[in-house]
SEDOVEX-285827 format. One record per residue: residue number from 1; chain; z, x, y of N, C-alpha, C, CB in turn. Coordinates in nm, 3 decimals, always signed. Glycine has a CB too. Example, Ala and Ser with C-alpha at 12.3 -4.5 7.8 and 13.67 -1.06 7.14 Angstrom:
+-----+-------+---------+---------+---------+---------+---------+---------+---------+---------+---------+---------+---------+---------+
|   n | chain |     n_w |     n_u |     n_v |    ca_w |    ca_u |    ca_v |     c_w |     c_u |     c_v |    cb_w |    cb_u |    cb_v |
+-----+-------+---------+---------+---------+---------+---------+---------+---------+---------+---------+---------+---------+---------+
|   1 |     A |  +0.780 |  +1.319 |  -0.569 |  +0.780 |  +1.230 |  -0.450 |  +0.780 |  +1.320 |  -0.330 |  +0.905 |  +1.131 |  -0.447 |
|   2 |     A |  +0.708 |  +1.285 |  -0.225 |  +0.714 |  +1.367 |  -0.106 |  +0.787 |  +1.290 |  +0.003 |  +0.572 |  +1.408 |  -0.060 |
+-----+-------+---------+---------+---------+---------+---------+---------+---------+---------+---------+---------+---------+---------+
***
This chain:
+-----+-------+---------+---------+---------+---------+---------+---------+---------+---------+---------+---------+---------+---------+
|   n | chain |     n_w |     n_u |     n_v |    ca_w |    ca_u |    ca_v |     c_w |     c_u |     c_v |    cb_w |    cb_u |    cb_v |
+-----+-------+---------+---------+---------+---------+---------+---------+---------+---------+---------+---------+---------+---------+
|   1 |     A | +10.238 | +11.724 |  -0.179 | +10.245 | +11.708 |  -0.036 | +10.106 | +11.721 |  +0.024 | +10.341 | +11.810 |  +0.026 |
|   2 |     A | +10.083 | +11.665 |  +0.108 |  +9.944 | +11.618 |  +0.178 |  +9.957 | +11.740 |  +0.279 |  +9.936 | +11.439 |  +0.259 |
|   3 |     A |  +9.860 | +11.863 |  +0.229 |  +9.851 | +11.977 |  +0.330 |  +9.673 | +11.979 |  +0.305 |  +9.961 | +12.147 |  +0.283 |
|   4 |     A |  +9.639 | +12.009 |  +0.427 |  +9.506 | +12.112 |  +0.492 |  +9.496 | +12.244 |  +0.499 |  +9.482 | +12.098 |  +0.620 |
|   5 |     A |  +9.422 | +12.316 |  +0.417 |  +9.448 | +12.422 |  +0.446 |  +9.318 | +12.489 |  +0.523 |  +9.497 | +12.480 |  +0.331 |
|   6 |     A |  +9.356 | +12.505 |  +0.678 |  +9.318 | +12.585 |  +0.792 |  +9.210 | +12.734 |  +0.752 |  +9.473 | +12.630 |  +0.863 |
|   7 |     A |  +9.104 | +12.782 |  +0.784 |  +9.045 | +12.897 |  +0.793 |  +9.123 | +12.951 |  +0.881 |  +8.913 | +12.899 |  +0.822 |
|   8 |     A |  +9.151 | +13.108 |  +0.880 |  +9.195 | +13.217 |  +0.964 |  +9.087 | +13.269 |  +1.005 |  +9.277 | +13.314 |  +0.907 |
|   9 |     A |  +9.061 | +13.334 |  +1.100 |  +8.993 | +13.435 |  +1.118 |  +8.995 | +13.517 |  +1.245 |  +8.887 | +13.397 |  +1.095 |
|  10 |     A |  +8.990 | +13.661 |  +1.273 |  +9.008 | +13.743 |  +1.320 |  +8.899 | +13.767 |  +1.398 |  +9.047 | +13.813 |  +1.251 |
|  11 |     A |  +8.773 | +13.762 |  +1.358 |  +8.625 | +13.780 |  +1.374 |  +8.604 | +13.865 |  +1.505 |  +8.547 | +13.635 |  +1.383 |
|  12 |     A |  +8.677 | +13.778 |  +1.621 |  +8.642 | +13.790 |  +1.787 |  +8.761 | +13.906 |  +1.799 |  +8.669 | +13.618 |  +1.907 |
|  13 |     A |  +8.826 | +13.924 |  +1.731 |  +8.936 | +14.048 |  +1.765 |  +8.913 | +14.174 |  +1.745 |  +9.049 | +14.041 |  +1.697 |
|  14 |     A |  +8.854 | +14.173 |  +1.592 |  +8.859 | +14.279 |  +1.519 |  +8.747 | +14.281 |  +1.448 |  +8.965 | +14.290 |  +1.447 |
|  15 |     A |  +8.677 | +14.388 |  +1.345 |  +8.598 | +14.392 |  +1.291 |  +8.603 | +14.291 |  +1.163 |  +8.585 | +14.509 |  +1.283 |
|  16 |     A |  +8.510 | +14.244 |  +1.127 |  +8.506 | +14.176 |  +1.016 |  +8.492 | +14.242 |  +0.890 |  +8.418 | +14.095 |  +1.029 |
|  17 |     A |  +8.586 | +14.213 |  +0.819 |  +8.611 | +14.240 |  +0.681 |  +8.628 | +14.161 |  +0.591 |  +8.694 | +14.298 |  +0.666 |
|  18 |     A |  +8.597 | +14.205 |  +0.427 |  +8.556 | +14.124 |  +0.327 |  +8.680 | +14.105 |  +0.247 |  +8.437 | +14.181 |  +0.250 |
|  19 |     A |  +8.784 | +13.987 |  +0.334 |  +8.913 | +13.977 |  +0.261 |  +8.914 | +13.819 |  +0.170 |  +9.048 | +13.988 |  +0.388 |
|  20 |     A |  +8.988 | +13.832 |  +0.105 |  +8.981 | +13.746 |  -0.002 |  +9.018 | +13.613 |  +0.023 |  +9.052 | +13.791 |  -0.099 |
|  21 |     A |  +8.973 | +13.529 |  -0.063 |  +9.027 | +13.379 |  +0.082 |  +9.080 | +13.268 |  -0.037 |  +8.831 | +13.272 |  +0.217 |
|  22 |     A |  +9.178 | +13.206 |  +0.074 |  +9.300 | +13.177 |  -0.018 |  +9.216 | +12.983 |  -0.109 |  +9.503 | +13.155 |  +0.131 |
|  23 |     A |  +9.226 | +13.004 |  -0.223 |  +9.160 | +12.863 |  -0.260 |  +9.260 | +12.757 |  -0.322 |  +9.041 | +12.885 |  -0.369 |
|  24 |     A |  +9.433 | +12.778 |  -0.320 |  +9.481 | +12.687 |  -0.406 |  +9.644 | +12.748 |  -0.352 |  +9.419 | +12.699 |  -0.588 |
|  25 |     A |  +9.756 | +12.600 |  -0.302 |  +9.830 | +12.680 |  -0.233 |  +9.960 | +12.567 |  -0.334 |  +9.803 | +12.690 |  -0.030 |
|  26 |     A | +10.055 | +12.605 |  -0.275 | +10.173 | +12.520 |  -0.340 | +10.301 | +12.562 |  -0.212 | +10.220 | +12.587 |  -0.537 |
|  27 |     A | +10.356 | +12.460 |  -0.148 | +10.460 | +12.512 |  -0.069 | +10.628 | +12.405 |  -0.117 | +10.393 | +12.494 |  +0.117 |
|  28 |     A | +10.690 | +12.505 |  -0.138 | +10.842 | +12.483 |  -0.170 | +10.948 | +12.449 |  -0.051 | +10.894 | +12.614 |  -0.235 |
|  29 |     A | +11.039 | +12.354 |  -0.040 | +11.091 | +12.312 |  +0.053 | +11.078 | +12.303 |  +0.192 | +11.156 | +12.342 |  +0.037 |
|  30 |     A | +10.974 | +12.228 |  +0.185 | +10.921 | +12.196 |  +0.339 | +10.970 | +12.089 |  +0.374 | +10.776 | +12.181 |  +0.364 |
|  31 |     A | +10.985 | +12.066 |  +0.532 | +11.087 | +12.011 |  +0.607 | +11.007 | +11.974 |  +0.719 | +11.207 | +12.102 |  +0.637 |
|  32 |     A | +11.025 | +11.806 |  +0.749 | +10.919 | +11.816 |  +0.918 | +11.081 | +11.843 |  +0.997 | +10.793 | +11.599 |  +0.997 |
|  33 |     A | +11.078 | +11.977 |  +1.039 | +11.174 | +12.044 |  +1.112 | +11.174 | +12.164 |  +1.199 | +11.247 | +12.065 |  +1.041 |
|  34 |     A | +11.127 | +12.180 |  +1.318 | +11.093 | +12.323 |  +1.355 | +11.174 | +12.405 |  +1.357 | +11.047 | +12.342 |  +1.460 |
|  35 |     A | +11.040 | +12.508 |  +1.257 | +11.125 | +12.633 |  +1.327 | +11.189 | +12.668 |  +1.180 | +11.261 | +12.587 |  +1.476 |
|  36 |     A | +11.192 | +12.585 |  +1.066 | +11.252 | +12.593 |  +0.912 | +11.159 | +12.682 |  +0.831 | +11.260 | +12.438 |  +0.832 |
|  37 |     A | +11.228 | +12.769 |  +0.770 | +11.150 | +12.872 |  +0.687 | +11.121 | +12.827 |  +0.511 | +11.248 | +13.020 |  +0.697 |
|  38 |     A | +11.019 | +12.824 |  +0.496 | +10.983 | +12.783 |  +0.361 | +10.864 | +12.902 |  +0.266 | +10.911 | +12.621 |  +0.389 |
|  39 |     A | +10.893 | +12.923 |  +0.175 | +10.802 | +12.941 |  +0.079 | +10.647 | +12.907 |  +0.045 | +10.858 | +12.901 |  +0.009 |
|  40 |     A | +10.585 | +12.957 |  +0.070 | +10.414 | +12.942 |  -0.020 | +10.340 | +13.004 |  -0.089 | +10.318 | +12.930 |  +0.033 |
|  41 |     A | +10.349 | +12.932 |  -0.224 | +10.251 | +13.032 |  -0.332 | +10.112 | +13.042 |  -0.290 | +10.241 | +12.972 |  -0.493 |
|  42 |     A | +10.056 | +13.115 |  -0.320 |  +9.885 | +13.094 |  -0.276 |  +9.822 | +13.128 |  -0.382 |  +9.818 | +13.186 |  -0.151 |
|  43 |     A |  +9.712 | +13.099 |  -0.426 |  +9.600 | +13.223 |  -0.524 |  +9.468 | +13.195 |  -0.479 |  +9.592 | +13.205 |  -0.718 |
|  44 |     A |  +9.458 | +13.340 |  -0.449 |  +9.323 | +13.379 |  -0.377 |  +9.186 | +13.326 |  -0.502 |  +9.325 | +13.584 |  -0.341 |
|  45 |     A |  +9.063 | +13.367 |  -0.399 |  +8.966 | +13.387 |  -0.523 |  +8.916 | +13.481 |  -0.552 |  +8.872 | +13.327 |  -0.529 |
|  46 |     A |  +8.980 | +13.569 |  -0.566 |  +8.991 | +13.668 |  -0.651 |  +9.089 | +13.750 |  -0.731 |  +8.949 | +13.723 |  -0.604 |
|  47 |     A |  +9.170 | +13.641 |  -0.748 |  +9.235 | +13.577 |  -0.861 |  +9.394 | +13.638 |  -0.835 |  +9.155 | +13.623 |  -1.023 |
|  48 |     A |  +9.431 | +13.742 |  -0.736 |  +9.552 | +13.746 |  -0.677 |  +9.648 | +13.610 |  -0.672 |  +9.522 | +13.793 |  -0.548 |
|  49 |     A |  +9.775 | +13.631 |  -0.692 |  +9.879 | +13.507 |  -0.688 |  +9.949 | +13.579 |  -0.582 |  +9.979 | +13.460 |  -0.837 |
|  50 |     A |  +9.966 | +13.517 |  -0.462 | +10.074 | +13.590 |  -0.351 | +10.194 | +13.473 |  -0.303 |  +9.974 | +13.646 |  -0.190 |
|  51 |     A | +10.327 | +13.536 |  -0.285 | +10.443 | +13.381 |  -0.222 | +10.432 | +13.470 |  -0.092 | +10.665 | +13.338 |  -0.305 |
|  52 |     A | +10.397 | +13.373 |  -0.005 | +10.443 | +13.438 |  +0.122 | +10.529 | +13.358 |  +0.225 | +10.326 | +13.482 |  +0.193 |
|  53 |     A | +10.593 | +13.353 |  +0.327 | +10.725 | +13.323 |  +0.408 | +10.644 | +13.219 |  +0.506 | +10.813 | +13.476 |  +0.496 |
|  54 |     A | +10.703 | +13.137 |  +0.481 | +10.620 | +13.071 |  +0.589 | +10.729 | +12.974 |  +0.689 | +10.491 | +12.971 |  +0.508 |
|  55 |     A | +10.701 | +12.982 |  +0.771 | +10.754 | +12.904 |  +0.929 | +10.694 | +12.734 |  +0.991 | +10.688 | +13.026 |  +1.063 |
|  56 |     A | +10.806 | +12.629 |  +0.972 | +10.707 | +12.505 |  +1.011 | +10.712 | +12.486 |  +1.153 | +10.746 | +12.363 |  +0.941 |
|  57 |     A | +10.642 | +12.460 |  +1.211 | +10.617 | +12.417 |  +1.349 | +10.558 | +12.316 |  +1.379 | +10.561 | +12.488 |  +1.411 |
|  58 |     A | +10.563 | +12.213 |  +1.495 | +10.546 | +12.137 |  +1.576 | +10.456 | +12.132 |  +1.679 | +10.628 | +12.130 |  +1.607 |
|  59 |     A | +10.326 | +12.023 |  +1.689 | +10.270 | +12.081 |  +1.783 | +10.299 | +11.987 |  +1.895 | +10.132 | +12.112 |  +1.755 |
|  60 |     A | +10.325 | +12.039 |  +2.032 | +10.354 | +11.951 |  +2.126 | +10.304 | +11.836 |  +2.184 | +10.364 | +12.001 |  +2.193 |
|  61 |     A | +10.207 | +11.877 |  +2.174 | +10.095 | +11.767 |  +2.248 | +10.104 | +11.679 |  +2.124 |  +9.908 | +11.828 |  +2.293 |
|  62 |     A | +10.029 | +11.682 |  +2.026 |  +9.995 | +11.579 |  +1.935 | +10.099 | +11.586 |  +1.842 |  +9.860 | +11.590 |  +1.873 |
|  63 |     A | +10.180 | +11.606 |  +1.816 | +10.317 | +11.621 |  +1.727 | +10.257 | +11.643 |  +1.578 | +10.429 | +11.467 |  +1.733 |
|  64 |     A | +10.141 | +11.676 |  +1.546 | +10.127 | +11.735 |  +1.417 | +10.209 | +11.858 |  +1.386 |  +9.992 | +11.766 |  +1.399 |
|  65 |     A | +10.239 | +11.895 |  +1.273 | +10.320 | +11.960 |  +1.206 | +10.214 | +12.049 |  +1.097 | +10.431 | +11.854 |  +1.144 |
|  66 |     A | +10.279 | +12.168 |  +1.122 | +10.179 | +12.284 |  +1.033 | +10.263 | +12.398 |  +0.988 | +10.047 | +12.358 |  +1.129 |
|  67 |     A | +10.238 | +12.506 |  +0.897 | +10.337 | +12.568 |  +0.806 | +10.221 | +12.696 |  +0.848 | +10.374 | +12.498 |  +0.615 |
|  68 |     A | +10.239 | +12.795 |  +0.908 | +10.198 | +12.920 |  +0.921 | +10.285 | +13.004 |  +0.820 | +10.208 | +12.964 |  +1.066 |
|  69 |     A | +10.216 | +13.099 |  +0.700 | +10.270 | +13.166 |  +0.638 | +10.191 | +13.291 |  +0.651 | +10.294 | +13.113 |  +0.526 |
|  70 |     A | +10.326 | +13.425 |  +0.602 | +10.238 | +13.576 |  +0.597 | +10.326 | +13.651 |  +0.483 | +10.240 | +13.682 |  +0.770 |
|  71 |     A | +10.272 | +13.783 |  +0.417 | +10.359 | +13.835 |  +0.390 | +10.338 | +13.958 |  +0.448 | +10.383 | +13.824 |  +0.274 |
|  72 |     A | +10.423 | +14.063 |  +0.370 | +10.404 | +14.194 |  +0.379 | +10.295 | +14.268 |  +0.381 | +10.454 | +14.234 |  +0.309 |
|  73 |     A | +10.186 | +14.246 |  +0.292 | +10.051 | +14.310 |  +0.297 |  +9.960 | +14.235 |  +0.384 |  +9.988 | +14.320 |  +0.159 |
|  74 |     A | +10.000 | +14.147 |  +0.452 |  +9.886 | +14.073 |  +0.562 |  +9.849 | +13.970 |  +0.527 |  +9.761 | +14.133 |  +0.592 |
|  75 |     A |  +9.841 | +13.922 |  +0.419 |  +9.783 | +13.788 |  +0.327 |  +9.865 | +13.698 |  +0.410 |  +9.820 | +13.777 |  +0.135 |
|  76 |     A |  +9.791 | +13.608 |  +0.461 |  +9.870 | +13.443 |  +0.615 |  +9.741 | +13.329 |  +0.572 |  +9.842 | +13.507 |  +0.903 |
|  77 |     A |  +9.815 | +13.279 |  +0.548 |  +9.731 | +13.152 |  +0.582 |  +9.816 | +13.025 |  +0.655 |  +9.667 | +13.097 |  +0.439 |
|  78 |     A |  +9.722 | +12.913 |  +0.706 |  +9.765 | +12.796 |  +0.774 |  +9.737 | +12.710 |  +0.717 |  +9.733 | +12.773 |  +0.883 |
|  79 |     A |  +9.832 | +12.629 |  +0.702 |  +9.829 | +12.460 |  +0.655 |  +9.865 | +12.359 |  +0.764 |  +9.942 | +12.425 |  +0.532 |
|  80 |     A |  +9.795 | +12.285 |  +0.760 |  +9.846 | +12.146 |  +0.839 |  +9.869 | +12.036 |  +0.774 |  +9.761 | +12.098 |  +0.933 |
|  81 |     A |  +9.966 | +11.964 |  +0.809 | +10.038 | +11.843 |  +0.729 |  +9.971 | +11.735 |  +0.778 | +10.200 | +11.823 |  +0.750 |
|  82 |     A |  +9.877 | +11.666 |  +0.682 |  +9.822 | +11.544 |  +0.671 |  +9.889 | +11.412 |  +0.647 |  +9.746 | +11.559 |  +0.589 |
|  83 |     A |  +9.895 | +11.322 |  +0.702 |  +9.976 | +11.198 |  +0.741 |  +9.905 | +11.130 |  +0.631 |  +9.966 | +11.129 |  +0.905 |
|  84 |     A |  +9.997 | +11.079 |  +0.535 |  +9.872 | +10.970 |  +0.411 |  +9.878 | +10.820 |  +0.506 |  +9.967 | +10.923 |  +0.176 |
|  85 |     A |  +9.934 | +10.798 |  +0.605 |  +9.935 | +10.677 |  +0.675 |  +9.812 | +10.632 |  +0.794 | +10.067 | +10.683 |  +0.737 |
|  86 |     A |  +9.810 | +10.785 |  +0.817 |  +9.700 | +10.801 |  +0.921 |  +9.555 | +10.782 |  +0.928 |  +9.703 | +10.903 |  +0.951 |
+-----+-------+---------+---------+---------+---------+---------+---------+---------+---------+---------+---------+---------+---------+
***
């Protein structure tokens, strides 16, 4: 599946810290459907494997579609769904 995967960052909120950043993702039953809960493996680079819960959403204005995931220990990352037509 044709995903982007988005930088997070906190920077302007909070102090900056040296967290591990996600380089290789895999997401399980994704749906262009808002609001549908799906699965994403991730592995960091530093060599952690995390599945975390992820939520698809809709964006209004431009109707792109993106998969925000988190888990329990804080590990989130963002993907956006790339159109192979586009």
């Amino acid at each position: 599946m044709p995903f982007e995967l988005r930088q997070l960052s906190w920077h302007k909120r909070r102090r900056a810290t040296e967290a591990p950043k996600p380089v290789s993702f895999k997401v399980d039953d994704f749906k262009k459907q808002a609001n549908h809960f799906c699965r994403v493996h991730v592995t960091f680079d530093n060599g952690d494997v995390a599945q975390l819960q992820g939520r698809v959403s809709q964006n209004p204005v431009n109707l792109t579609w993106s998969v925000n995931a988190i888990n329990a220990h804080g590990q989130a990352v963002f993907l956006k769904w790339v159109d192979d037509d586009a």
